[in-house]
C-alpha positions as CSV (number, residue, x, y, z in Angstrom):
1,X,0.0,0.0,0.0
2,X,3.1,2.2,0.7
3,X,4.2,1.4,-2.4
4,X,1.1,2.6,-4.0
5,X,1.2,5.3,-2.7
6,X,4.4,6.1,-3.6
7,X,3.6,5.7,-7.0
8,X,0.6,7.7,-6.9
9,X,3.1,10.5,-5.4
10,X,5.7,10.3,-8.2
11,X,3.1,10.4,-11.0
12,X,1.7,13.8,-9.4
13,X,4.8,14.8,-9.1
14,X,6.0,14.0,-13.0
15,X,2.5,15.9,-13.9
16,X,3.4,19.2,-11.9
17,X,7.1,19.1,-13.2
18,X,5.5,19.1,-16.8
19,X,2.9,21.6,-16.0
20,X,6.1,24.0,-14.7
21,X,8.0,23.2,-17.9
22,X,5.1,24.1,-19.9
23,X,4.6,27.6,-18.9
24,X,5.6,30.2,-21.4
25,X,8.7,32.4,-20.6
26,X,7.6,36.3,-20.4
27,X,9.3,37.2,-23.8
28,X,7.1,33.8,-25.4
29,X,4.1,35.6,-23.9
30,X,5.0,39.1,-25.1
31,X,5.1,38.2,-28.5
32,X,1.7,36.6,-29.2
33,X,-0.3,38.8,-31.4
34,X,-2.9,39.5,-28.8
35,X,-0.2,41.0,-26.6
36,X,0.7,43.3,-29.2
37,X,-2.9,44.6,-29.4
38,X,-2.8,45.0,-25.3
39,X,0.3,47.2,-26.4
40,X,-1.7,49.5,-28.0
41,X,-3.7,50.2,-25.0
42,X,-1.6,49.8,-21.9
43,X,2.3,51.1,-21.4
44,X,4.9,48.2,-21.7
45,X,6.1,48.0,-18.8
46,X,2.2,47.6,-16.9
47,X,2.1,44.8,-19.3
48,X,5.0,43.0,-18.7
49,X,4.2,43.3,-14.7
50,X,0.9,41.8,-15.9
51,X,2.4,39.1,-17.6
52,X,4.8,37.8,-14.8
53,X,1.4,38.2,-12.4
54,X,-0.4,35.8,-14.4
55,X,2.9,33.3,-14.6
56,X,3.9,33.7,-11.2
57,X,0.3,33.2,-10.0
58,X,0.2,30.0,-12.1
59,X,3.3,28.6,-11.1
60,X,2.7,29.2,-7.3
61,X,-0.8,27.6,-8.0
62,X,0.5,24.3,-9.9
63,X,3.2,24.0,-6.7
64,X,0.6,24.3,-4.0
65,X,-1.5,21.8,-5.9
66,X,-3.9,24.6,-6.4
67,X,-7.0,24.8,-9.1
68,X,-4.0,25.5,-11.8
69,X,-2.8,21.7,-10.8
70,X,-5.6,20.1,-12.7
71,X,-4.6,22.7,-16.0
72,X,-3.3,20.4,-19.2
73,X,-0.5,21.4,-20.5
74,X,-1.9,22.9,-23.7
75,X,-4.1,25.3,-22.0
76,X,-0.4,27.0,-20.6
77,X,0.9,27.9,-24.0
78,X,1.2,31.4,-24.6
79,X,-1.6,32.7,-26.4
80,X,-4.1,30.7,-23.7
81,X,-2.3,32.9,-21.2
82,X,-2.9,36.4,-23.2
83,X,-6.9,36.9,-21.7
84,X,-5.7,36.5,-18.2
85,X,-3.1,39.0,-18.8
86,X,-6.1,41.3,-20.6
87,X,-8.3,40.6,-17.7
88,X,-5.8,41.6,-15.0
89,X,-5.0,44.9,-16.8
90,X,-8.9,45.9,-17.1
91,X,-8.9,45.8,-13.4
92,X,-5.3,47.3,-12.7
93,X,-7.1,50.7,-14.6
94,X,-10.2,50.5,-13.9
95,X,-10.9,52.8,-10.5
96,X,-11.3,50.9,-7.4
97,X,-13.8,52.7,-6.1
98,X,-17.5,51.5,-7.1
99,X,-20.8,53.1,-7.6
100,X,-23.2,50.6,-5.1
101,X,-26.9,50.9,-5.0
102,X,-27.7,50.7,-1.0
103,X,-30.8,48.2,-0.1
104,X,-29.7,47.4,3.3
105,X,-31.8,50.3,5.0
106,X,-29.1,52.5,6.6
107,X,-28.8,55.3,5.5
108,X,-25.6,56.9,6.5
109,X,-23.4,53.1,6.0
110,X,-19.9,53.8,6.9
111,X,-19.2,50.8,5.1
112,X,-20.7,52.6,1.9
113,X,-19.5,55.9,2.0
114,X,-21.6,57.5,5.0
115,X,-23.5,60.9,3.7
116,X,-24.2,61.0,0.1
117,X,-23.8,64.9,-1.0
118,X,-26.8,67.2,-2.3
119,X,-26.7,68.5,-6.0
120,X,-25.3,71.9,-4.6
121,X,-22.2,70.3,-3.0
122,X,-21.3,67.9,-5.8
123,X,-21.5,70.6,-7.9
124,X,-19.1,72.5,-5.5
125,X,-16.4,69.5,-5.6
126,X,-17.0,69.6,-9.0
127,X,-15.5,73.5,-9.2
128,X,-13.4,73.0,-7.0
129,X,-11.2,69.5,-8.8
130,X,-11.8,70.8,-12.4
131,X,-9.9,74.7,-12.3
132,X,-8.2,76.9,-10.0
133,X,-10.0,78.4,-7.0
134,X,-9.6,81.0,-4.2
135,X,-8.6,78.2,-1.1
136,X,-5.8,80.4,0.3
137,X,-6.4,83.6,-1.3
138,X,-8.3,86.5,-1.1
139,X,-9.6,87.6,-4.4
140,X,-10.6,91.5,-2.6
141,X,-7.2,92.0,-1.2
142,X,-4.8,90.4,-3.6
143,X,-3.1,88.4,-0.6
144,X,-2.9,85.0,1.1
145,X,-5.7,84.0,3.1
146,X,-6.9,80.9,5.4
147,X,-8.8,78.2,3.9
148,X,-11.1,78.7,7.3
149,X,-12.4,81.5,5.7
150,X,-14.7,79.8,3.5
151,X,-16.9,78.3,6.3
152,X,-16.2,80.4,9.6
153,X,-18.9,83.1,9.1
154,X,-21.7,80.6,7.7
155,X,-20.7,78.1,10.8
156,X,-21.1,80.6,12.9
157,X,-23.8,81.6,11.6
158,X,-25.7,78.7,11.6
159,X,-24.6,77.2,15.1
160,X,-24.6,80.5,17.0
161,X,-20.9,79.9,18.2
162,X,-18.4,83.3,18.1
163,X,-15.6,81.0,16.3
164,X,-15.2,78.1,14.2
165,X,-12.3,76.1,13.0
166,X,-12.8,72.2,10.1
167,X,-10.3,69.3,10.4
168,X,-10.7,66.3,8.4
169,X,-12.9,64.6,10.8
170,X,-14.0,64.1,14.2
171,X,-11.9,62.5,16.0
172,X,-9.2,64.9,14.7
173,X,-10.9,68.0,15.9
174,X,-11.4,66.2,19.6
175,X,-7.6,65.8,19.6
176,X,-6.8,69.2,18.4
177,X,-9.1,70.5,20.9
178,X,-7.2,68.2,23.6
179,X,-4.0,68.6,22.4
180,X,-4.9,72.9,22.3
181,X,-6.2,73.2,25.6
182,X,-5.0,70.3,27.9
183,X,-1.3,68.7,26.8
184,X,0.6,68.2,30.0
185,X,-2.0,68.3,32.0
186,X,-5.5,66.4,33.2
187,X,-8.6,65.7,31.3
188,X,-11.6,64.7,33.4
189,X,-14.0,62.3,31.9
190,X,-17.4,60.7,32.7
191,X,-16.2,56.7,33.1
192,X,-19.4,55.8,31.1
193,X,-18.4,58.5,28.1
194,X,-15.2,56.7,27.4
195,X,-16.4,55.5,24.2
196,X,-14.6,53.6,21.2
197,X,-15.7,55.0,18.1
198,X,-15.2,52.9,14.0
199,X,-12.5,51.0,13.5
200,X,-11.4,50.5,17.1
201,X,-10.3,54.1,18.3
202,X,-11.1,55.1,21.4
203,X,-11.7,57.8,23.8
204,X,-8.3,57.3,26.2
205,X,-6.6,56.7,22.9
206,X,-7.4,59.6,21.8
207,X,-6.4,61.6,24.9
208,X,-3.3,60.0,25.6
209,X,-1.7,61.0,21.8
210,X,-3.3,64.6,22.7
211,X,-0.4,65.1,25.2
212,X,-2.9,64.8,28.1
213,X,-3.9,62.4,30.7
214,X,-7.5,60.9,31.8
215,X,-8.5,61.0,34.6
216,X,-11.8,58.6,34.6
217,X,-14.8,59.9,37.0
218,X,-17.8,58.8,38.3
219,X,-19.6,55.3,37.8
220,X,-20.3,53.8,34.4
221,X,-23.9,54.6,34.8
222,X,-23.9,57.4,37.2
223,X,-21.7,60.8,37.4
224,X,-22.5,63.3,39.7
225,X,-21.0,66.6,39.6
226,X,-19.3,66.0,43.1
227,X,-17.5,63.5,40.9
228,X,-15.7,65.7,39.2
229,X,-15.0,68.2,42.2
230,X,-13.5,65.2,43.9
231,X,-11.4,64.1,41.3
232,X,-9.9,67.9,40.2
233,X,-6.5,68.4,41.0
234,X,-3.7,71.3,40.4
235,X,-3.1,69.4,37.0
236,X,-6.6,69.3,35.9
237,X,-7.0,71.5,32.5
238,X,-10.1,70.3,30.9
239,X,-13.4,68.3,31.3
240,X,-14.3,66.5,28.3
241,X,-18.5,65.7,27.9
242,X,-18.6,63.0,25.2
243,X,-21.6,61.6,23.6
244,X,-22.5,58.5,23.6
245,X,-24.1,58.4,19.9
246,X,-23.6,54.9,19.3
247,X,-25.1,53.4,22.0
248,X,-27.3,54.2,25.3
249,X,-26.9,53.7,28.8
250,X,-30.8,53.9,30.3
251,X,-32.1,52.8,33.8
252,X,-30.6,53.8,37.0
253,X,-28.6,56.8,35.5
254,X,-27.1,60.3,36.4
255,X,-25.0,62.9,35.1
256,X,-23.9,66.3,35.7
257,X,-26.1,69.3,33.2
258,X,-23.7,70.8,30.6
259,X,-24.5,74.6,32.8
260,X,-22.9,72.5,35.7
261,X,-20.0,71.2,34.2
262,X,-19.0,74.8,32.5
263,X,-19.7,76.7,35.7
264,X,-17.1,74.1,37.5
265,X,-14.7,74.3,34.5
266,X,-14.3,77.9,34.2
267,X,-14.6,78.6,37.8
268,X,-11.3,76.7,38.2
269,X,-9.8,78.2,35.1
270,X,-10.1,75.1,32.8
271,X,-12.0,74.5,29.9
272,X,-15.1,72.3,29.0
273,X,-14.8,70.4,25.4
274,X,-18.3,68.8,24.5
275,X,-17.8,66.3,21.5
276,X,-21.5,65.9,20.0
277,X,-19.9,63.3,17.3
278,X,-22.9,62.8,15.4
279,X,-23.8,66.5,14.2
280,X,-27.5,66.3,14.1
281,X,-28.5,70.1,13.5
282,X,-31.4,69.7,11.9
283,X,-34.8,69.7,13.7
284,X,-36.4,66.1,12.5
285,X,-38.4,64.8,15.3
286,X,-36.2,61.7,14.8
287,X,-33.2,63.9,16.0
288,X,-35.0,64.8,19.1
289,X,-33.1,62.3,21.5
290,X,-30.1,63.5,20.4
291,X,-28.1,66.7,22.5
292,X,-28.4,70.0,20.7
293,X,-26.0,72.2,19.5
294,X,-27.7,75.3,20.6
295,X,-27.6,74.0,23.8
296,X,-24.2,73.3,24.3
297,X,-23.1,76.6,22.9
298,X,-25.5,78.2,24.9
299,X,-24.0,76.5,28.2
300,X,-20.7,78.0,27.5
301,X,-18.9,75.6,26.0
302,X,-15.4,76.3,25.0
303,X,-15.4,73.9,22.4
304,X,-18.0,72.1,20.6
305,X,-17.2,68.6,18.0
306,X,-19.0,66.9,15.7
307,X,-18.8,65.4,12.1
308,X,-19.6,66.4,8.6
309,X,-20.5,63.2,7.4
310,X,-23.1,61.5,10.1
311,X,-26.3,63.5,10.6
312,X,-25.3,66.7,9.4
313,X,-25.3,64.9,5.9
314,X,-22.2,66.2,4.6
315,X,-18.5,65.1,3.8
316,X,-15.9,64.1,6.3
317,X,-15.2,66.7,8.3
318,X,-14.8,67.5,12.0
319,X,-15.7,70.9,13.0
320,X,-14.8,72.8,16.1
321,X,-17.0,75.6,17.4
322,X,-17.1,77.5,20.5
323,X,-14.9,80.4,22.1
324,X,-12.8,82.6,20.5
325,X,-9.5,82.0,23.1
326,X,-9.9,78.3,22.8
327,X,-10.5,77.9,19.0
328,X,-7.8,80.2,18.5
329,X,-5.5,78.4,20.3
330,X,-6.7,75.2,18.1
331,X,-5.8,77.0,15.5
332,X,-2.4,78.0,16.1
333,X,-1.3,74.4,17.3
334,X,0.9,72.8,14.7
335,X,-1.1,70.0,14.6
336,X,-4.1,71.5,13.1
337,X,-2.1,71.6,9.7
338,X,-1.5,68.2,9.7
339,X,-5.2,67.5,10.1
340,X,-6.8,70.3,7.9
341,X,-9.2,69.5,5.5
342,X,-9.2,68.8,2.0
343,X,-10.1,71.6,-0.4
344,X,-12.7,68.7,-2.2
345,X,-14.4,67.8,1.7
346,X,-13.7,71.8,2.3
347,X,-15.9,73.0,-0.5
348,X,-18.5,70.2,-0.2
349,X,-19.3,71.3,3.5
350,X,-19.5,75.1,2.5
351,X,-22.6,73.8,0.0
352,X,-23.9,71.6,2.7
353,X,-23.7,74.3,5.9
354,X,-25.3,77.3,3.6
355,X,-28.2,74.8,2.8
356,X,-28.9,75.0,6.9
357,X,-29.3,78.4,6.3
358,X,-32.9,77.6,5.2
359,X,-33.9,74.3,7.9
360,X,-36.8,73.6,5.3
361,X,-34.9,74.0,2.2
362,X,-31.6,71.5,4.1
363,X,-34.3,69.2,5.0
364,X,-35.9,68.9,1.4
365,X,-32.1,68.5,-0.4
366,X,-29.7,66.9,1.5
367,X,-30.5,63.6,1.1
368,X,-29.6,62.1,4.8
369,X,-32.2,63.7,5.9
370,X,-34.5,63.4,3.0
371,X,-33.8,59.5,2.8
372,X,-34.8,59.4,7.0
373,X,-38.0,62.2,6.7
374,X,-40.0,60.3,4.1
375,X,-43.2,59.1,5.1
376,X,-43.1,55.4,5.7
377,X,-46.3,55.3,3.0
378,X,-43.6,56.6,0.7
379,X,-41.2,54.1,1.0
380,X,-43.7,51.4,0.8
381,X,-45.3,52.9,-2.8
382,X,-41.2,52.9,-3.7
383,X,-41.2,49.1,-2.8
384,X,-44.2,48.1,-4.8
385,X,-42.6,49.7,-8.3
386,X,-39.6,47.5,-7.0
387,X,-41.6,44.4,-7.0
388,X,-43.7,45.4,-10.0
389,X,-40.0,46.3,-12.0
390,X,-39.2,42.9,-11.3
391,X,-42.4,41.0,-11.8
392,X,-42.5,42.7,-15.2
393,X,-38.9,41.4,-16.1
394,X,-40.0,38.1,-15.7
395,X,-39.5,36.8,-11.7
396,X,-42.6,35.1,-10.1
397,X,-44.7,37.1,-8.2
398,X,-45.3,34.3,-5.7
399,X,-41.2,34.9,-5.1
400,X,-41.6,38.4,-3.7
401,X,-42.8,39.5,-0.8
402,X,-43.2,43.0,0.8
403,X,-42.4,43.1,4.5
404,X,-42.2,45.9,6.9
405,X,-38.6,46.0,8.0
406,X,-36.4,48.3,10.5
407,X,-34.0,50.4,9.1
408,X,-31.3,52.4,10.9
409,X,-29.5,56.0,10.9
410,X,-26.4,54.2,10.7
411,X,-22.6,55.7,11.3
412,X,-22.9,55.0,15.1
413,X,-25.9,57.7,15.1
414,X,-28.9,57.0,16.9
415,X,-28.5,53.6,18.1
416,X,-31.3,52.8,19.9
417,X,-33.7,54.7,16.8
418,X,-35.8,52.4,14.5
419,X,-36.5,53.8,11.5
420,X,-39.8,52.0,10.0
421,X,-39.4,51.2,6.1
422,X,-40.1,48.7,3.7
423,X,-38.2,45.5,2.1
424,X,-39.2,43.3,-1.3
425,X,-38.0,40.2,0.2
426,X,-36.7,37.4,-2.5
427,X,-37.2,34.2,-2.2
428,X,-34.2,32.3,-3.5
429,X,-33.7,28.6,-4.2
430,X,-32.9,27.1,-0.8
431,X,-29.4,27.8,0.6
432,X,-28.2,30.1,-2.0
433,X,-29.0,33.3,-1.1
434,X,-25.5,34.3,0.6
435,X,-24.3,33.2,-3.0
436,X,-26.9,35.2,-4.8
437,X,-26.2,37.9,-2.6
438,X,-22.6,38.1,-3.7
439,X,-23.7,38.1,-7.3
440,X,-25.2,41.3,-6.8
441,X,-22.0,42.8,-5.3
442,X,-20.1,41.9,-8.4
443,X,-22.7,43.7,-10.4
444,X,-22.4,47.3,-12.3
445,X,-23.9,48.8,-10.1
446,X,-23.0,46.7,-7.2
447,X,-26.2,46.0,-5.3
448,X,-26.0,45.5,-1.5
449,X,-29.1,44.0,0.1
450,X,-30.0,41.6,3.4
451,X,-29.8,38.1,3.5
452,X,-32.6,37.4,5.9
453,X,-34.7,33.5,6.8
454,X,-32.7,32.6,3.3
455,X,-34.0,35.1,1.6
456,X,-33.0,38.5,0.0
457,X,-34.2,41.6,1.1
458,X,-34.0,45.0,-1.0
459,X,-34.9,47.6,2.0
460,X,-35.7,50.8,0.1
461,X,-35.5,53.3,2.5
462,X,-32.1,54.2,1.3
463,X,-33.2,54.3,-2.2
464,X,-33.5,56.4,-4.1
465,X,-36.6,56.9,-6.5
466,X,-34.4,57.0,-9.7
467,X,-32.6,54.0,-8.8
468,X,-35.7,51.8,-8.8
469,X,-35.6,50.7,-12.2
470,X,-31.5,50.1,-11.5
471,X,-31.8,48.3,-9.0
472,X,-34.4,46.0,-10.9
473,X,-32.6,45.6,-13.3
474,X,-29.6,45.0,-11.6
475,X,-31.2,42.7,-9.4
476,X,-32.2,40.1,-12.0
477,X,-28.9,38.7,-12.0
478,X,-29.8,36.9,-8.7
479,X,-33.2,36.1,-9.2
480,X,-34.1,34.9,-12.7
């Protein structure tokens, strides 16, 4: 039986030695005719890296015994080897980044792209990629100017705050502020506020590269202002308030008001950063858990975060406002530099903020807040021209479904907040709705729906109305 074996062995072993032998040497490859049309489209040397991909791929495949193992010899000669080499350079220059139709029901999806951008502020990213533009200069006096400029006055304008001051998102602007007001010193924080945000950063992370040290107070689930009066030292420099937008702590719960904290803060000449994260200024009575800006600015506090791409329903973006003294002093800290924002994200959040000028006219075009105001009646008509799309391209109406389903706010915002909408629910052959889900990824568009009970959901609260017939089309792949 050994000896079988061994026999077996050396036979698979002849077989991958003549499979190695029979792959084409780069030079055999680069002169097949089909190469030389690949030429003409791609530079030289892209091709010949795409050439020794596809043989090195191959020959590492045949040696771990991989698919290529099984490959006759034939199908290795050159010219079988030029569409894998065409194939690989169609995707080495075709852009990464891919438009995706959202059916999963939340709206802001980090994993998506968060906040898609109203008509105004495309069209302002737009200006602002295709020519030259004022970003550091001032077109009245002939001089250098702060990119700032473009969104201090409307920011404060709109938040009621004497100074403002954008990074490139919020987590940057709670360490500038940190870093500003508090490096070698003490930072005071609520023990049930110590929050990690996307992507695993957290709160004392975040302090401790500010240059400062926490100091945790209080209980996870209740603070008292005492708390903090007990746990201030000579060192202490700041109180940080942080938001707990993606999650909730309810029940047996306390904590000190915002009045309270500042009145402590500046009474002991330290300051009192509130980070809001999600940036919900807009007055939806689904926003109405959340802590207002207004408020914290009218409190008196020195500096107030939040981002530009979660509820506000703009770009990423963290923006500082608050006090004069202690933006100022954000402002001049060399850090802020290295965290300044883009001139794209810059003149996509200008569009965005002067929409908040008018509430009604924000509410009505940026489409966060469109895609989380429309009347669940709405949605549902939305979901029946789904399921009629689709009927009329052939799938059986006994397949589809239309459920009531839950949707979600989504970017950590509003996590306890169910958002009613409405799903077409396919009904797939049994166990293959994972793999007709991943059809639709691989799509143009790329679709990305639920796999729920086996079955696929298209939630069209994120939806838009012109992408119905898309995404019907789009979803056929999967279902017929």
């Amino acid at each position: 039986m050994s000896e079988t074996r061994g026999k077996k062995g050396a036979r698979s072993d002849d077989a991958r030695t003549e499979r190695l032998r029979s792959l084409a040497a780069v030079d055999e490859v680069m002169r097949e005719p089909g190469v030389e049309e690949l030429l003409a489209r791609y530079p030289r040397p892209l091709v010949v890296d795409a050439v020794r991909a596809v043989l090195e791929r191959l020959r590492s495949d045949i040696l771990a015994g991989g698919d290529a193992a099984g490959v006759q010899a034939a199908d290795l000669a050159p010219a079988q080897l030029v569409p894998w080499v065409a194939r690989l350079l169609e995707a080495a220059v075709r852009p990464s980044l891919r438009r995706v139709i959202n059916a999963t029901g939340v709206v802001v999806h980090t994993n998506l792209g968060r906040a898609l951008l109203p008509p105004e502020a495309v069209d302002a990213v737009v200006t602002a990629a295709a020519g030259y533009t004022d970003l550091e200069y001032s077109l009245s006096r002939g001089e250098r100017a702060s990119r700032q400029d473009h969104v201090h006055d409307v920011l404060c304008s709109v938040t009621g705050a004497d100074d403002a001051l954008v990074v490139n998102n919020n987590a940057a602007a709670v360490l500038l502020a940190l870093a500003a007001t508090a490096r070698g010193g003490e930072v005071l924080v609520a023990r049930g506020q110590l929050v990690e945000i996307g992507d695993g950063f957290r709160i004392p992370d975040i302090l401790r590269e500010s240059g400062a040290d926490l100091v945790e107070v209080g209980t996870t689930n209740r603070t008292y202002l005492r708390d903090f009066e007990a746990a201030w030292t000579e060192r202490t420099r700041a109180i940080l308030r942080v938001h707990t937008s993606n999650y909730r702590i309810v029940g047996f719960t306390a904590e000190p008001t915002l009045d309270e904290l500042a009145t402590l803060a500046h009474g002991r000449g330290a300051v009192l950063v509130d980070d809001l994260g999600s940036g919900a200024m807009a007055a939806l009575e689904l926003f109405a858990e959340e802590p207002a800006l207004a408020d914290s600015i009218a409190a008196g506090c020195d500096v107030v975060t939040f981002s530009g791409d979660k509820l506000l329903g703009g770009p990423q973006a963290g923006i500082a406002v608050g006090k004069v003294e202690a933006v100022q002093a954000m402002r001049r800290h060399p850090l802020a530099r290295a965290l300044r924002i883009d001139k794209l994200d810059l003149a996509a959040l200008d569009a965005v903020l002067r929409l908040y000028l008018d509430p009604q006219r924000a509410e009505a075009q940026i489409p966060t807040l469109r895609a989380l105001r429309t009347p669940l009646e709405d949605v549902r008509a939305r979901a029946e021209a789904l399921r009629a799309s689709l009927v009329g391209a052939g799938v059986p109406p006994e397949a589809l479904e239309l459920v009531d389903t839950v949707g979600r706010a989504g970017a950590g915002a509003l996590p306890v907040t169910e958002v009613p909408s409405v799903a077409v629910a396919a009904s797939v052959p049994s166990g293959e709705a994972g793999a007709r889900a991943a059809l639709l990824r691989a799509g143009s568009p790329a679709v990305v729906c639920r796999v729920q009970d086996d079955r696929l959901l298209f939630d069209v609260r994120a939806v838009a109305d012109g992408e119905i017939e898309e995404l019907a089309g789009a979803a056929l792949v999967a279902l017929v």
